[in-house]
C-alpha positions in Angstrom: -4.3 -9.0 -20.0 -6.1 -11.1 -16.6 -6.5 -9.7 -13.9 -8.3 -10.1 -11.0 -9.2 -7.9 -7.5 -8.7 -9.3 -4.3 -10.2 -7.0 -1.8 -9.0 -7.8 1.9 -9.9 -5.9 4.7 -6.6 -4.5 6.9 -8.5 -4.6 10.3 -8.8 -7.9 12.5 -12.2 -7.1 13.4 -15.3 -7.4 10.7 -14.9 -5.5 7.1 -18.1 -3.8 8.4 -15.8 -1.1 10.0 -16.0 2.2 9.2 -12.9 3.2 9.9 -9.9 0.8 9.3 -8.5 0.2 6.4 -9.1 -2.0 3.3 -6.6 -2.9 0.5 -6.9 -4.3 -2.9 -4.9 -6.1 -5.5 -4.7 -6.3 -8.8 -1.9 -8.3 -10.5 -0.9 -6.3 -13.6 0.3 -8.9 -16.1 1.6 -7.3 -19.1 3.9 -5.2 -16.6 4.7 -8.5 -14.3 3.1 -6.1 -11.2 1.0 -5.1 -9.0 -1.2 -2.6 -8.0 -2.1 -2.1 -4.2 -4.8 0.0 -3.2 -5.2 0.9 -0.1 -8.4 3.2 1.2 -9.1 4.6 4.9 -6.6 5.5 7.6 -3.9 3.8 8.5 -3.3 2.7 12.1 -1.2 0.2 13.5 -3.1 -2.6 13.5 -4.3 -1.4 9.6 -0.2 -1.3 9.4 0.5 -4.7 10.4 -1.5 -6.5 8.0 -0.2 -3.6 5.5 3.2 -4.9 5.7 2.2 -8.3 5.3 0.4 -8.0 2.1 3.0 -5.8 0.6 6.0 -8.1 1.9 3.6 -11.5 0.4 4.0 -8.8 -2.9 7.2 -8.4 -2.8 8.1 -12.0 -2.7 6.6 -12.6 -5.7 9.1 -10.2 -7.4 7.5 -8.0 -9.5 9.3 -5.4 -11.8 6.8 -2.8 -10.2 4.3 -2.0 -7.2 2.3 0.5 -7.2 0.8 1.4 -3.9 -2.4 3.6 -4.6 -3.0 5.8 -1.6 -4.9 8.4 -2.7 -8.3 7.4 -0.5 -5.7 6.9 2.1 -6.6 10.1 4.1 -3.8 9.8 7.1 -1.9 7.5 8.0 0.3 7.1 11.7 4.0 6.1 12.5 3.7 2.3 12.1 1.9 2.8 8.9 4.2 5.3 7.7 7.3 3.0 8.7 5.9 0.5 7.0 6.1 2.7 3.5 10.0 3.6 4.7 10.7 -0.5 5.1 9.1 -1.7 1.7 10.6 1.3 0.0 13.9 0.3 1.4 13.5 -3.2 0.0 12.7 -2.4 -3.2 15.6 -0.3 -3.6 17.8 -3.3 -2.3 16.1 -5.9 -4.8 15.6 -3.9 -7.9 11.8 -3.5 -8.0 10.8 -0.3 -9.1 7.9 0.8 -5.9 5.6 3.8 -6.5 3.6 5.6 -4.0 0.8 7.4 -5.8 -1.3 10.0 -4.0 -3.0 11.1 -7.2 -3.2 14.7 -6.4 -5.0 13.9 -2.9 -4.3 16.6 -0.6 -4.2 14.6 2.5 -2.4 12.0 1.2 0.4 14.1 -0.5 0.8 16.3 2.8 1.5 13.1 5.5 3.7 11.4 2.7 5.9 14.4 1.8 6.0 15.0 5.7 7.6 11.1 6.2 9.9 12.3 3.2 8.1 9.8 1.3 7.6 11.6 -2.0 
């Protein structure tokens, strides 16, 4: 099975920032997917460039996206909308979407809030 990272900062300014966001993809052949991990909180800007990279995903039409968010430790309205649009769409087109908090406090609090989980 290849597979290969792609680690892309979410934030228009330098990756040196402490405190935006940066997501990483692995294509998961065997499965025809894709994991998404995503670390930092989520703001806006972080969910702009969020929804890009998971729409640019989504085109590809996998069978399954994961979107790892357990070093995700909030996240705000655009970011959470953001999870409510692409989880729309893959219920429309048949890909099965996953948001995994693996057991992270934070992150299983602001998703289950959004009605996420």
């Amino acid at each position: 099975m290849a597979t290969a990272d792609r680690h892309v900062p979410l934030s228009s300014e330098a990756p040196s920032r402490r405190d935006g966001a940066v997501i990483a993809v692995r294509p998961v052949d065997a499965a025809h997917g894709v994991i998404v991990t995503v670390s930092g909180s989520v703001s806006a800007p972080d969910a702009t460039e969020l929804g890009e990279h998971l729409r640019r995903e989504f085109d590809r039409e996998p069978s399954v996206v994961v979107v790892d968010l357990s070093a995700v430790p909030a996240c705000d309205g655009a970011g959470l909308e953001v999870l409510s649009q692409v989880r729309d769409r893959a219920r429309t087109s048949g890909i099965a979407l996953h948001l995994v908090h693996l057991g992270a406090p934070d992150a299983r609090a602001w998703l289950a809030d959004a009605r996420l989980l």
